[in-house]
C-alpha positions as CSV (number, residue, x, y, z in Angstrom):
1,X,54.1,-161.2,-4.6
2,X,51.0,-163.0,-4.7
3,X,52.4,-166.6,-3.2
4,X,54.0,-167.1,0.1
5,X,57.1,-166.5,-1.7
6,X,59.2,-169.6,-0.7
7,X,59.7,-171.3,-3.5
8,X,60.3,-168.2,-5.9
9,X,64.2,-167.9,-6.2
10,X,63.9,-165.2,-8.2
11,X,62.0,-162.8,-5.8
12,X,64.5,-163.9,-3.2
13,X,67.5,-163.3,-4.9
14,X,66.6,-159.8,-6.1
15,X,65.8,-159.1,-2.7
16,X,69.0,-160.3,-1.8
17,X,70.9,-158.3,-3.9
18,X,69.3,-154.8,-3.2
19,X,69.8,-155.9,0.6
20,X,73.3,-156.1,0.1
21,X,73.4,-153.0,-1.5
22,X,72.5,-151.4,1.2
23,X,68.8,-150.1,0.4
24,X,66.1,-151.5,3.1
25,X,63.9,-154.5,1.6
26,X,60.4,-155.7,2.7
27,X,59.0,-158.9,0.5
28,X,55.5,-158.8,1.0
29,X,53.4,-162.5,0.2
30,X,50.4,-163.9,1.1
31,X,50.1,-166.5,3.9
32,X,50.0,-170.0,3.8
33,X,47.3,-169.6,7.0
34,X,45.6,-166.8,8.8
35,X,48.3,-165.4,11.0
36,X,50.9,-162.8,9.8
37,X,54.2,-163.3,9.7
38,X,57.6,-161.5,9.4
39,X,61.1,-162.9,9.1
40,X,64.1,-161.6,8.5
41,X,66.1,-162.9,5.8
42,X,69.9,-164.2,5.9
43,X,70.4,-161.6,3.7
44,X,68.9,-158.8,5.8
45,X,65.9,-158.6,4.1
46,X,62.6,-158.3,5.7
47,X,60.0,-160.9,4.7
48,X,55.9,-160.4,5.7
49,X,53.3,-162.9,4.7
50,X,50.0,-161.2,5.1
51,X,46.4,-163.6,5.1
52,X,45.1,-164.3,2.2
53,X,41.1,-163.2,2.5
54,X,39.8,-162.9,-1.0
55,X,36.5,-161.3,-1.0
56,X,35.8,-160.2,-4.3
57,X,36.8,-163.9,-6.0
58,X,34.7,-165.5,-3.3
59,X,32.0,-162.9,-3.6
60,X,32.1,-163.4,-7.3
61,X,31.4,-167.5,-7.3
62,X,28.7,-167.0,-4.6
63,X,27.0,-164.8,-7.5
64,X,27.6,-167.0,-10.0
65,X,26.3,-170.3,-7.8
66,X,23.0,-168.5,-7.4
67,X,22.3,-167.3,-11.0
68,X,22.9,-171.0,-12.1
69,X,20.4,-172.6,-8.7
70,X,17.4,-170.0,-10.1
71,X,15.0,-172.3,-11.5
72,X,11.3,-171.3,-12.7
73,X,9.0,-170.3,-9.3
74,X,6.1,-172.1,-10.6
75,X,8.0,-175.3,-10.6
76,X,9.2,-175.0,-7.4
77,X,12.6,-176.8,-6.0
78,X,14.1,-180.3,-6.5
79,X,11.5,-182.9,-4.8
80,X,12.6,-186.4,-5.7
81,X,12.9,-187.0,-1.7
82,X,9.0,-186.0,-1.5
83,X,8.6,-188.9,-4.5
84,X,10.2,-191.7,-2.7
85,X,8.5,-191.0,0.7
86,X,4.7,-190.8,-1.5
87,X,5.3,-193.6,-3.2
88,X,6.5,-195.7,-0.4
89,X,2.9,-194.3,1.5
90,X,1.4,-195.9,-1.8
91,X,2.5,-199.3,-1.6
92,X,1.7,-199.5,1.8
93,X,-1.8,-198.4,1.3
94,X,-2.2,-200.8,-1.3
95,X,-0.9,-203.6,0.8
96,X,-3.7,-202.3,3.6
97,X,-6.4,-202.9,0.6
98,X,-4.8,-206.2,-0.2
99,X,-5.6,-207.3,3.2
100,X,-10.1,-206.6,2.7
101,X,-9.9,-204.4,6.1
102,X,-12.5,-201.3,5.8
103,X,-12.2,-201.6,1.7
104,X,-14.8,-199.1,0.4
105,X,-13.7,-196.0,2.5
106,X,-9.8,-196.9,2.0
107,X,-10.1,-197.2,-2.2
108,X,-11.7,-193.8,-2.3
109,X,-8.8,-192.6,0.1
110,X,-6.0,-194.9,-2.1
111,X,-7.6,-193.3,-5.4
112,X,-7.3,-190.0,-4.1
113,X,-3.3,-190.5,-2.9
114,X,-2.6,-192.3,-6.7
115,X,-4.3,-188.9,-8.4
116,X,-2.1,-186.6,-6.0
117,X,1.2,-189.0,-6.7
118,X,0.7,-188.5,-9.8
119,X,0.5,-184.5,-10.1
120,X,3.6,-185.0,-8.1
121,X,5.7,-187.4,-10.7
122,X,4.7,-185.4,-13.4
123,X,6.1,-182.0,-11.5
124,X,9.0,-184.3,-10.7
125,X,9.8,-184.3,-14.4
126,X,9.6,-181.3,-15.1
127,X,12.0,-180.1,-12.7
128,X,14.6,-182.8,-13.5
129,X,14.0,-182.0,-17.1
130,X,14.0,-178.3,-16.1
131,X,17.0,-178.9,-14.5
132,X,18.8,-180.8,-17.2
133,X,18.2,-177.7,-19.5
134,X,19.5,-175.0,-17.1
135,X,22.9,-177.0,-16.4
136,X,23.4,-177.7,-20.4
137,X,23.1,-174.2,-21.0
138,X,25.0,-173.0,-18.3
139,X,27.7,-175.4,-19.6
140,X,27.1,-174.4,-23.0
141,X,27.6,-170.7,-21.8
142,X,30.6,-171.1,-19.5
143,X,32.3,-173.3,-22.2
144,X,31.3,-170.6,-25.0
145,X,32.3,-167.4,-22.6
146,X,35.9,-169.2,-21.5
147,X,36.8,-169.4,-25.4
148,X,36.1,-165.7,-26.3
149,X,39.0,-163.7,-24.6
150,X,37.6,-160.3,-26.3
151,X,35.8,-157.7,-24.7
152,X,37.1,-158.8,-21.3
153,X,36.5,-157.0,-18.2
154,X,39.6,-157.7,-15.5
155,X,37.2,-156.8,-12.7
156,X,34.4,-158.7,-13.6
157,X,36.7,-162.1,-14.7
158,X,39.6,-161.8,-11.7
159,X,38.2,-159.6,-9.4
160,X,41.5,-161.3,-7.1
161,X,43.4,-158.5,-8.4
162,X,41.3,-156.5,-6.2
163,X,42.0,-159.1,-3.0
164,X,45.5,-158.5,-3.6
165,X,44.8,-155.0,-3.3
166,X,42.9,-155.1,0.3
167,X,45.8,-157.6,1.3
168,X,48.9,-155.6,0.5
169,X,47.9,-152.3,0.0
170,X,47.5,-150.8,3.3
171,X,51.2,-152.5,4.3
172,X,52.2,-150.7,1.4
173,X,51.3,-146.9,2.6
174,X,52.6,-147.8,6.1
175,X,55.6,-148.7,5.1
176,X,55.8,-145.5,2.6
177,X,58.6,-147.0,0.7
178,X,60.6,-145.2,-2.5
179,X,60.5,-147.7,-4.6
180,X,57.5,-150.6,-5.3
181,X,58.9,-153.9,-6.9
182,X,55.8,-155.9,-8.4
183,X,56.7,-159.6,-9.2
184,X,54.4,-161.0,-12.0
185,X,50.7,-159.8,-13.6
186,X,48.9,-160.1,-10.2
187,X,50.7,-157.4,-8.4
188,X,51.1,-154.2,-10.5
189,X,47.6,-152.3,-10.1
190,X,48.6,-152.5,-6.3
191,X,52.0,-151.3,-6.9
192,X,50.9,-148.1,-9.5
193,X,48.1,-147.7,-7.2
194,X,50.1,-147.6,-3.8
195,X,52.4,-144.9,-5.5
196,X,49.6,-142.5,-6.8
197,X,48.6,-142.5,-2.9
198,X,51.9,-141.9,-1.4
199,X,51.7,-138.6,-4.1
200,X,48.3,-137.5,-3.3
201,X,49.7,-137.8,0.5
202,X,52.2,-135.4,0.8
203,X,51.3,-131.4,0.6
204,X,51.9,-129.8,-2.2
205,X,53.8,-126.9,-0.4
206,X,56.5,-129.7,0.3
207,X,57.0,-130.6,-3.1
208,X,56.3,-133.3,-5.2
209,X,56.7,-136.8,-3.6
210,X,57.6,-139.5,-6.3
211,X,57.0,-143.2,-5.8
212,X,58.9,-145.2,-8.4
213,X,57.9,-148.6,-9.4
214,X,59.3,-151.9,-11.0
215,X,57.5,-154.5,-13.0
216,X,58.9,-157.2,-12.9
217,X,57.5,-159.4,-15.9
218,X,58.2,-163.0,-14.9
219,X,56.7,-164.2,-18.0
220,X,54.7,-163.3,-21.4
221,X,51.3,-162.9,-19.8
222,X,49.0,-163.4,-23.1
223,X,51.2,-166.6,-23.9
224,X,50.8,-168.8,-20.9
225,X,49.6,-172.0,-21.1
226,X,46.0,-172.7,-21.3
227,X,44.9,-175.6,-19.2
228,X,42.5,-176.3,-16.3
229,X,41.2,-172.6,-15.0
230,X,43.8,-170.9,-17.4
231,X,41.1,-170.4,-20.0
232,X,41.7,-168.1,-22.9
233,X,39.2,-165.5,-20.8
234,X,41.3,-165.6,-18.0
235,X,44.5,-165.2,-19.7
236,X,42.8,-162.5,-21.7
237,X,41.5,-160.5,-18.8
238,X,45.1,-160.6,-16.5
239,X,47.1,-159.5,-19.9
240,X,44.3,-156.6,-19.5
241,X,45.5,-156.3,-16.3
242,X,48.6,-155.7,-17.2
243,X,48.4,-153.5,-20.3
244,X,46.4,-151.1,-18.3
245,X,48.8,-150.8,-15.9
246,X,52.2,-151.3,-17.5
247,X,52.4,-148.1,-19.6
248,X,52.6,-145.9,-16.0
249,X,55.2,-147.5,-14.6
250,X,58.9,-146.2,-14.2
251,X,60.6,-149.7,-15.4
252,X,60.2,-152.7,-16.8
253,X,62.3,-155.7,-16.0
254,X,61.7,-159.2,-17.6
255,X,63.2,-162.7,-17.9
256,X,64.6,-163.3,-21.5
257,X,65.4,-161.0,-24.7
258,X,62.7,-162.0,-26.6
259,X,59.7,-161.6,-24.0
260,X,61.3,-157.7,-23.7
261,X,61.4,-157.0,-27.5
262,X,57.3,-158.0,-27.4
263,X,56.9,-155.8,-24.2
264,X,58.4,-152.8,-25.4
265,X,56.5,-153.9,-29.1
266,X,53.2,-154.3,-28.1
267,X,53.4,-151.5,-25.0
268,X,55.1,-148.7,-27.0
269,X,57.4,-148.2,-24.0
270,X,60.2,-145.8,-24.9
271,X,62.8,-148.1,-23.3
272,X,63.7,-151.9,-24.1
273,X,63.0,-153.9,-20.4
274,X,66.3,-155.0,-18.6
275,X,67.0,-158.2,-18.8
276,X,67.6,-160.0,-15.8
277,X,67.3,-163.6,-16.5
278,X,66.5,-166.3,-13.9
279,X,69.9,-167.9,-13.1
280,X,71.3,-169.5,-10.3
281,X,74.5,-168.9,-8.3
282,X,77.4,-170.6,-9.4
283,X,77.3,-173.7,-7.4
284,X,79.6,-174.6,-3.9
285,X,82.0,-177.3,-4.3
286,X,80.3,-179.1,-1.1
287,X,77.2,-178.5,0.6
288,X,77.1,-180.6,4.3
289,X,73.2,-180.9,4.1
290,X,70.0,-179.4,2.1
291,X,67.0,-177.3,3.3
292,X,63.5,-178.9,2.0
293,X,61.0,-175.6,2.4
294,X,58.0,-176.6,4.8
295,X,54.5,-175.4,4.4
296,X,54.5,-173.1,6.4
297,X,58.5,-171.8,7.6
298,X,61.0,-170.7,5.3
299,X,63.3,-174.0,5.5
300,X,63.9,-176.8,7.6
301,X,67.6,-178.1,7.6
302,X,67.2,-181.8,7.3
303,X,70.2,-184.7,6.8
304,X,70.1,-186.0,3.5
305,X,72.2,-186.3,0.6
306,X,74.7,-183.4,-0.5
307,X,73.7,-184.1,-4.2
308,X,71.0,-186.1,-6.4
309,X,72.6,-189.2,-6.5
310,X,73.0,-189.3,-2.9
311,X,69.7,-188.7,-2.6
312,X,67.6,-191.6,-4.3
313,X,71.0,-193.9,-3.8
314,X,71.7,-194.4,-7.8
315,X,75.6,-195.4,-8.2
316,X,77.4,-193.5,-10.5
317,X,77.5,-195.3,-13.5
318,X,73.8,-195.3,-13.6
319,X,72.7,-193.2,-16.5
320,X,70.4,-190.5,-14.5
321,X,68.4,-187.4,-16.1
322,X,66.9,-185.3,-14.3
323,X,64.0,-182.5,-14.4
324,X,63.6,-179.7,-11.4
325,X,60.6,-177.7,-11.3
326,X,57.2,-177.3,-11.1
327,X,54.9,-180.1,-12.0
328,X,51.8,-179.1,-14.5
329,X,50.8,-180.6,-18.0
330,X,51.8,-178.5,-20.0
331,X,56.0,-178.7,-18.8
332,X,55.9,-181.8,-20.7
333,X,57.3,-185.0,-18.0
334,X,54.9,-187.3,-19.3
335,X,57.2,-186.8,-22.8
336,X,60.2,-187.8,-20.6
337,X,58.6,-190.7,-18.6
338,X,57.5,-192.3,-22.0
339,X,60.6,-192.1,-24.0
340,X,61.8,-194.3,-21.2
341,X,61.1,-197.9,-22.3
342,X,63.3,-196.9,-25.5
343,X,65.8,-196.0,-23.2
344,X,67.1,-199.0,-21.4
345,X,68.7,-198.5,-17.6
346,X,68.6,-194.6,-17.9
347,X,66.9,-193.6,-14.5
348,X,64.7,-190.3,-14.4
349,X,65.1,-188.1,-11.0
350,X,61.9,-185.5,-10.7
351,X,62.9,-182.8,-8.4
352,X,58.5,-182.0,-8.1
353,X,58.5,-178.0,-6.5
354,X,57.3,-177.5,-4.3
355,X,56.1,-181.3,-3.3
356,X,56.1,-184.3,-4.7
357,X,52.6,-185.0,-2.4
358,X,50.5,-183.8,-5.1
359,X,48.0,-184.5,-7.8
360,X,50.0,-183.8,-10.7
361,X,52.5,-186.2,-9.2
362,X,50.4,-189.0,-8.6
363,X,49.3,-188.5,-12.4
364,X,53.2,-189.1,-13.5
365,X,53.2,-192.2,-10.8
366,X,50.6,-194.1,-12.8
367,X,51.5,-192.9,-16.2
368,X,55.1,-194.8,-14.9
369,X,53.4,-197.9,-13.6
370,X,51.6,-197.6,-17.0
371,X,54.4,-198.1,-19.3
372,X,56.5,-200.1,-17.0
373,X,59.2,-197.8,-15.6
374,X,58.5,-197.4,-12.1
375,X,61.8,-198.6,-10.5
376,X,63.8,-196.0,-12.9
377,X,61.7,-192.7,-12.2
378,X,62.5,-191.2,-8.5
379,X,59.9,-188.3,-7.4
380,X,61.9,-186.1,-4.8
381,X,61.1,-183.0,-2.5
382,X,63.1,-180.0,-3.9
383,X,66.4,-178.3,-1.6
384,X,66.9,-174.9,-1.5
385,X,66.5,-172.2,-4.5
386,X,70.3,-171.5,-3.5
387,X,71.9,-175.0,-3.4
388,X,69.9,-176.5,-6.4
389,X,72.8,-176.5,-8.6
390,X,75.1,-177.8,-6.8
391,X,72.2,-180.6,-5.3
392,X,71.8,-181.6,-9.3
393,X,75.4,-181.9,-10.2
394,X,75.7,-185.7,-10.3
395,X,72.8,-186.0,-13.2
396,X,74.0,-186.6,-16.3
397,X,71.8,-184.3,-17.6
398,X,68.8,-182.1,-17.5
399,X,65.7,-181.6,-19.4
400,X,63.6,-179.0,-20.2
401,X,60.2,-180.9,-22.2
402,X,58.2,-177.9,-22.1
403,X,54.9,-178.6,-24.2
404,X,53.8,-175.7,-26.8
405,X,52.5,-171.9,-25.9
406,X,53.4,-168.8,-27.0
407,X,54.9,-168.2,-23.5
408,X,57.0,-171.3,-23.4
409,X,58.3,-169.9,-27.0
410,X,60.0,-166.8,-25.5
411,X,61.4,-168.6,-22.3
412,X,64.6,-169.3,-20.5
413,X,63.6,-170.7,-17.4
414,X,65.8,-171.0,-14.1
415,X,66.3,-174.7,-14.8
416,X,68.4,-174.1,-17.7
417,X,71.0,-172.0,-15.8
418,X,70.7,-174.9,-13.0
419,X,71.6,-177.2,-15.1
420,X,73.9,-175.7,-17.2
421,X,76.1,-173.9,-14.6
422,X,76.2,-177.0,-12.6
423,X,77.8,-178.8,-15.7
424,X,75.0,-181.0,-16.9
425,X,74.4,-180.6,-20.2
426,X,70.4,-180.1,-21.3
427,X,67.7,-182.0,-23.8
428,X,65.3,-179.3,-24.5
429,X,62.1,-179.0,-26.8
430,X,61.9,-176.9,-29.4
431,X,60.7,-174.0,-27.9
432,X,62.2,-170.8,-30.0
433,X,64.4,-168.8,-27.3
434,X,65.2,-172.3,-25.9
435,X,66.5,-173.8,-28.9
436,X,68.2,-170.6,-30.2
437,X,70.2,-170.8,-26.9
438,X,71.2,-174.4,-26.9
439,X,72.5,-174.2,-30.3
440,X,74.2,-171.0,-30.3
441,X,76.2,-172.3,-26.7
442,X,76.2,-175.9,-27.9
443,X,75.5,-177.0,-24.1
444,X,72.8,-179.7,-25.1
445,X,70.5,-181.3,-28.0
446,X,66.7,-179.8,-29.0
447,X,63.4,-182.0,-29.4
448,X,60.0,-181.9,-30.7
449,X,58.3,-180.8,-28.0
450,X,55.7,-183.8,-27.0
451,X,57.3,-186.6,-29.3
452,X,58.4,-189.2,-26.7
453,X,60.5,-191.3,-29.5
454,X,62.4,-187.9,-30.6
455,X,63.0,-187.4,-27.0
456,X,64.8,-191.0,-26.7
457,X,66.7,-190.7,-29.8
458,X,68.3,-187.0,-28.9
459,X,68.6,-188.2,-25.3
460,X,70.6,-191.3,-26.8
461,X,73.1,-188.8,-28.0
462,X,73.4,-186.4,-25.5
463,X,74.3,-189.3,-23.2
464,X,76.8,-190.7,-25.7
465,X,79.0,-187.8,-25.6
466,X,78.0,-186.0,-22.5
467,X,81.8,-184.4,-21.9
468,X,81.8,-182.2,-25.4
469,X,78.3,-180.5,-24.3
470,X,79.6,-179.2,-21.1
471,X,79.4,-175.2,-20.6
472,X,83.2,-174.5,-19.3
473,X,84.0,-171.1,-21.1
474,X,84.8,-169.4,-17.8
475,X,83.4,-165.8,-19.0
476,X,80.2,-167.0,-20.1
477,X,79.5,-169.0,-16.3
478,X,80.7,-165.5,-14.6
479,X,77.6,-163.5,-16.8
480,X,75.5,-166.3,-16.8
481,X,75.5,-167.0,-12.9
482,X,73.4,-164.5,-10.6
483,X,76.2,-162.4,-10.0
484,X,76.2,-160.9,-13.6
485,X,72.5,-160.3,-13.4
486,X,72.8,-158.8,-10.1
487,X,74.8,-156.3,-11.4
488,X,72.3,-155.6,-13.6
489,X,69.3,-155.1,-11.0
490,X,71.5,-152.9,-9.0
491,X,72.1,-150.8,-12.4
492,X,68.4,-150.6,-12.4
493,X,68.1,-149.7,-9.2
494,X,70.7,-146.5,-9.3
495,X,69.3,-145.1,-12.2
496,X,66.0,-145.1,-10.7
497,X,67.6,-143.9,-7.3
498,X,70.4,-141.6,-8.8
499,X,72.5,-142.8,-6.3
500,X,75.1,-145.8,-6.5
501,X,73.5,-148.5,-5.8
502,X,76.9,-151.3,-4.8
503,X,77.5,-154.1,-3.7
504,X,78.4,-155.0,-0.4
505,X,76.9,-151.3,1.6
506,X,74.3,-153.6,3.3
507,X,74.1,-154.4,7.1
508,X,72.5,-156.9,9.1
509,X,69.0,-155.9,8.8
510,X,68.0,-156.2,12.3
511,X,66.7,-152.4,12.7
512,X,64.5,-153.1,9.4
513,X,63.4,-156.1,11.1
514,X,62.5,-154.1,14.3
515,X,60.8,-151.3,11.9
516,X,58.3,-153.5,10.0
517,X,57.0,-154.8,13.0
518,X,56.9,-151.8,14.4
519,X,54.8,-151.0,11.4
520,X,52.6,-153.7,11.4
């Protein structure tokens, strides 16, 4: 997985699952810091977080840097410091003259030094001018080249993918596993790669040695959201990435019917991808404390609040909504935080993963002072990915404001299962898969996605009758929670094994522990 893993439930949970089942798990992320480090799970899973050196992306920018410092050689390099100094010599040459001292020798010498300052100013323009030029048309190029997602080049536009490569590749071949799970775009070329090797490694007089591997599409790679350094080039050259590796692989696993249909569409794969969508456990009646994820460990038990309302210290009668998740533009808060002011006393709780200490944050902080909400919107460090549902239980509901992109379309992110499961009923945008699901379950109401005064008016109503959206069909939660998807990922995992792949065959884990290390 190419993060430190922490904060993605779904990587963990899956991990979980095949752990219990008995098969023998490594998760393999990059490291927050230089060191490497390997923890075993509570489930019995083995977790390594490698260092992070990328040399290609770095070597990349250093190329890039140097083609935009060239500047013509007969100009020279930047010498405004050489102006100041030459004409500060000037004026104190001129005040020597002003004085009468030695005057005929000195105005020869003073003429000379106005000539050569001169010369100088007038190269000083040049380059500034020359400058000028060469940054607008480098800005002009970048700007033009970051719009035109044809005719990409994956190696030449994320060479990371290559990093990821150096990083987990040689883990990979020592730990010569059967099977090779790759989470999300960045990690299949490693994972098709790694298997080709373990092939090529055996003899052939012993017979073929198959390496299966899983891709595990997290999302709808050519529809995320552009913003910041997701530019339509980028986007264009990972979803290259991807489609040069994806045909090869032995299975396909993704997160929501629709985002499988386009795979298998647009692919030609000969089987639809599983479905394994990103749901939550159902939720324990009680939970004595949370765990808020450090930067660097995998959770630190702390003594807080068992649920949301505990938390910030809102009574219960307080209307409070709440959104969980990660904190970028384009999941649409600012839509919340301004419906607000037409939504008098309701409270808004942001559970910001993985911190609320960061830019993005501090952006939603003014845009509260802005519009005069600051006392009703509560920015809080997230709990564990397994007692989320039960930490948001006390909301009275939870949003989903995801902005427009083709990715956002096909969704059904973790947070609606959070909420859902844990009895809260949702306000989500009108994304397609999104509002397909709310309607066809009845569990919430649907808004146009950025319109802050559609968000207050629906929001108005879900709160009004908050007991008839509630999800209680009994069958439904049992499918919906983890445990029917799990069931699903072990299906996965025994027709790719031919073996039974159960639940419950798993042990501790502590001899996997001692064997990666070993490894390593």
């Amino acid at each position: 997985m190419a993060n430190n893993v922490i904060n993605d439930s779904r990587v963990l949970k899956e991990a979980a699952v095949l752990a219990d089942a008995g098969l023998r798990v490594t998760v393999l992320g990059v490291s927050l810091d230089e060191h490497t480090s390997v923890d075993r799970l509570e489930s019995g899973a083995v977790m390594v977080r490698l260092p992070g050196t990328f040399t290609f992306r770095d070597g990349r920018r250093r190329r890039r840097q140097r083609r935009r410092d060239w500047r013509l050689p007969l100009l020279g390099g930047h010498i405004p410091g050489e102006l100041v100094v030459r004409k500060a010599l000037l004026e104190a040459r001129r005040a020597e003259l002003n004085v009468g001292a030695g005057r005929g020798p000195r105005l020869l010498g003073h003429r000379a030094r106005q000539l050569v300052f001169a010369g100088a100013r007038a190269r000083g323009l040049l380059i500034r001018h020359q400058n000028r030029a060469f940054k607008l048309g480098w800005r002009v190029w970048d700007g033009v080249v970051a719009r035109t997602p044809w005719a990409v080049s994956w190696p030449g536009t994320v060479p990371e993918a290559y990093d990821y490569e150096t990083i987990f590749g040689p883990v990979i071949d020592r730990l010569d596993p059967d099977v090779i799970h790759a989470h999300d775009m960045h990690t299949i070329g490693v994972a098709v790669r790694a298997a080709a090797r373990s092939a090529r490694a055996v003899p052939a007089i012993l017979g073929p040695r198959v390496v299966k591997v899983v891709y595990d599409a997290h999302e709808y790679v050519p529809g995320i959201a552009r913003y910041g350094a997701r530019t339509p080039r980028f986007i264009a050259a990972w979803a290259r990435h991807e489609r040069d590796y994806l045909p090869v692989v032995d299975r396909v696993v993704t997160v929501s019917p629709a985002i499988a249909e386009r795979l298998r569409r647009e692919h030609a794969l000969d089987r639809l991808p599983d479905v394994i969508l990103n749901t939550p456990d159902l939720p324990e009646p009680n939970l004595p404390e949370s765990r808020v994820p450090g930067p660097d460990r995998l959770g630190v038990t702390v003594p807080v609040g068992a649920d949301i309302r505990g938390r910030i210290g809102l009574p219960a009668g307080v209307p409070l909504i709440v959104y969980s998740g990660g904190i970028t533009v384009v999941r649409g808060i600012d839509t919340a935080i301004r419906a607000l002011p037409k939504l008098p006393g309701v409270h808004l709780a942001v559970v910001a993963v993985p911190s609320p200490d960061l830019p993005g944050v501090d952006v939603l902080r003014k845009l509260a002072a802005d519009v005069g909400v600051t006392e009703r919107v509560h920015f809080l460090h997230p709990v564990g990915p397994r007692e989320v549902t039960a930490f948001l239980r006390t909301a009275d509901a939870g949003i989903i404001p995801m902005l427009r992109a083709p990715n956002h379309e096909m969704a059904l992110p973790n947070k609606l299962f959070e909420y859902s499961l844990g009895g809260l009923p949702v306000l989500v945008s009108d994304m397609a898969s999104l509002r397909e699901f709310v309607t066809r379950t009845g569990i919430g109401e649907v808004f146009a996605a950025g319109d802050s005064a559609d968000f207050a008016a629906k929001c108005t109503v879900l709160l009004g009758q908050l007991d008839s959206y509630r999800l209680t069909d009994p069958a439904f939660r049992e499918e919906a929670a983890w445990s029917g998807q799990a069931a699903r990922l072990r299906s996965v995992y025994a027709d790719l094994l031919d073996r039974d792949v159960k639940k419950g065959q798993g042990g501790a884990g502590s001899d996997d522990y001692k064997l990666v290390r070993r490894l390593l």
